[in-house]
N, C-alpha and C positions, 0 to 999 in steps of 0.2 A: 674290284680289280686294282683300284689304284692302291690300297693296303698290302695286297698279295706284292703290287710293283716296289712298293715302298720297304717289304719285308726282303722282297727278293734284292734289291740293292742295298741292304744293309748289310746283308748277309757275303754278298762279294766285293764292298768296299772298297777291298785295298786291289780289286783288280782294276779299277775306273779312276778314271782323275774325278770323282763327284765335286772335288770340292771348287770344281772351274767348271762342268759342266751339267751338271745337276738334271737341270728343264730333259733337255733332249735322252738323255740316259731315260728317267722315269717316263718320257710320252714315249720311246720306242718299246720301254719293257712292256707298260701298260697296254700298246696296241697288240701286240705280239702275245700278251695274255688274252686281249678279245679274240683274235683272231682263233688263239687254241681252242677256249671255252666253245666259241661259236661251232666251228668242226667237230668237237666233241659231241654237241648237242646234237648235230647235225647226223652225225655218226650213228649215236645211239638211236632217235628219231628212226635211220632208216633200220637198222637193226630189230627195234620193237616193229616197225612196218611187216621187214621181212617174215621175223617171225609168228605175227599173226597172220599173214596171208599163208604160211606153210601149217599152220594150225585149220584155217580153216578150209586147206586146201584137203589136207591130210582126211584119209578113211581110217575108221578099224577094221579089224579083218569081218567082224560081223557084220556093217554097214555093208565094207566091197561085196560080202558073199550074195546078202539080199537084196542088192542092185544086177549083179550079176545073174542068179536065179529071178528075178523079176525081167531082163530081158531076154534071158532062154524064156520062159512060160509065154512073154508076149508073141517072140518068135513062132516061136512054136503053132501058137493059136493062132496067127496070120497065116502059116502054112497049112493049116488045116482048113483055111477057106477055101470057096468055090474061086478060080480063078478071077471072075468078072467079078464077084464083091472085093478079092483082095486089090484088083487092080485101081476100081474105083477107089476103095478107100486110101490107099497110098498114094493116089494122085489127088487127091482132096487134103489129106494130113498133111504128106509130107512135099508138096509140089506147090500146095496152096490154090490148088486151081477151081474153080469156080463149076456148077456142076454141067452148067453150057459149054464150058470147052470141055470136060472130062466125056461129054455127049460126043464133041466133036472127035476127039483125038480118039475114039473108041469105039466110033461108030455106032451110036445108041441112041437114043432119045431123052430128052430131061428124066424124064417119068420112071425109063429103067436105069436110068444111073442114080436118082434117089431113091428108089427101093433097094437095087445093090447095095446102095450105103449101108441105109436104114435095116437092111438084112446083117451085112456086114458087121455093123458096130453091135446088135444084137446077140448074134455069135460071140463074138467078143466077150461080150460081158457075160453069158453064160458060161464059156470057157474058163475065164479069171478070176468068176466069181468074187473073193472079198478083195484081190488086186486091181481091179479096176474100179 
């Protein structure tokens, strides 16, 4: 930095009185060149950031398609359950609920709320075959 400062005031000279104030000329050029370098860095930094979050954010069309057709099929096979397995099981997966309160809010008893599962995710997996 302080060569770039040193070059950079040789080079405008004759616009500075250097030869009275030399010191302050060179520490204002030099800070004013950290400060650029620094934003620069700083700059590029978030630019290489952005662009790999947008990379790895980014699908191909082949990934989106068979994300896409992977939750039609789950769909799909969750609609083809018996109400009382799909209900349990969507209040166990996606509610996180425990299978005593899924007893409670459902009006069942432990025992048929985990064979609903137990029925439930069975189906499943027959349905999805090599997707699940």
């Amino acid at each position: 930095m302080v060569q770039e400062g040193l070059s950079r005031l040789y080079e405008r000279r004759d616009e500075y009185p250097l030869h009275t104030h030399f010191g302050p000329y060179l520490v204002k050029t030099v800070a004013r060149l950290c400060v650029d370098e620094h934003r620069e860095r700083q700059s590029k930094t978030l630019r290489q950031n952005t662009l790999l979050g947008l990379i790895r954010r980014s699908e191909t069309p082949l990934l989106s398609a068979e994300r896409r057709e992977s939750r039609e099929r789950v769909s799909s096979a969750m609609a083809g359950l018996p109400e009382r397995e799909r209900a349990c099981l969507l209040l166990a997966v996606c509610e996180d609920m425990s299978y005593q309160e899924i007893g409670e809010t459902l009006s069942l008893s432990f025992d048929e709320v985990n064979n609903a599962i137990r029925r439930g995710r069975q189906a499943l997996r027959e349905a999805l075959g090599a997707l699940a």
